[in-house]
N, C-alpha and C positions, 0 to 999 in steps of 0.2 A: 079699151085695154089693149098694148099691144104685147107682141109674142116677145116673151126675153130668147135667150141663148140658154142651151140645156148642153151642159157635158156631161157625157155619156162614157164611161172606161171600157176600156175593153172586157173588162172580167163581168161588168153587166152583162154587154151582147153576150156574149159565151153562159153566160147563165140563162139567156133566152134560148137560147138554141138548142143547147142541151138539158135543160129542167122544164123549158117552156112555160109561157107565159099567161095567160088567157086561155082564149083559142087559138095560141100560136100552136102548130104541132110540132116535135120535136122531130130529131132526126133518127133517134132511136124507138117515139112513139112511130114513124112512119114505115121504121122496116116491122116493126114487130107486127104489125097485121099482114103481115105474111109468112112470120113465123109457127108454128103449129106443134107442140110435141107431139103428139097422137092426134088420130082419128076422131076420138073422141072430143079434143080441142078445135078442132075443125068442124066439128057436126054442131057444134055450139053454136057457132057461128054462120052458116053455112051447112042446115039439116041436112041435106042431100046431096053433097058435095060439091067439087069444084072441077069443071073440065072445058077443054077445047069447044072453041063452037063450034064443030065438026065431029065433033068424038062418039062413039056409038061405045055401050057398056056391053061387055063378053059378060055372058052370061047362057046357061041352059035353060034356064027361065024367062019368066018377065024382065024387059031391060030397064033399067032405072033410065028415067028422061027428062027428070024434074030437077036434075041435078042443075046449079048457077054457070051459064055457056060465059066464059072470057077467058079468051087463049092466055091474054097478057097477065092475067090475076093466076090462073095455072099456073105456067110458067116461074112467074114468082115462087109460091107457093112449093113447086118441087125443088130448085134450086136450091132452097132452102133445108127441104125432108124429103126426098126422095123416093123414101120408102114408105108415104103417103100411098102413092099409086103402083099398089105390089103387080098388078095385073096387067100394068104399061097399056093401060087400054083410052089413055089419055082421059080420064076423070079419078080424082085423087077424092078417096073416103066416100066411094057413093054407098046408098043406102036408101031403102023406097020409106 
């Protein structure tokens, strides 16, 4: 059996792109895992929250250390809500 020819419109791909297809991921499914309203949205996903791999938690107490290290996923993340990380102590929503 051979391959015929498939036309494709434009307003298909653009429905792939943005409705997504399968396991295509969209382009608004790919920023939103970086978006977070509250803390509580983030601890959803990410219990202990999200910081630098370098970042040490201010604290008078015990420091939270279990929290997810990726500067780049950070980054993201504050850009987005910034007032995730009230304490600028470069980990957004931690929590033991």
């Amino acid at each position: 059996m051979g391959m015929g020819r498939v036309a494709v419109s434009l307003a298909a791909v653009a429905a792939v792109t943005f409705t997504g297809f399968g396991g295509v991921a969209t382009n608004a499914e790919a920023a939103a895992k970086y978006k977070f309203a509250n803390c509580a949205a983030l601890n959803k996903v990410y219990p202990h929250g999200v910081g630098k791999a370098t970042a040490k938690d201010k604290t008078s107490g015990k420091r939270v250390t279990t929290f997810k290290k990726d500067t780049k996923l950070y980054k993201k993340i504050i850009a987005n809500r910034s007032g995730l990380d009230r304490d600028k102590d470069g980990i957004a929503c931690e929590k033991r």
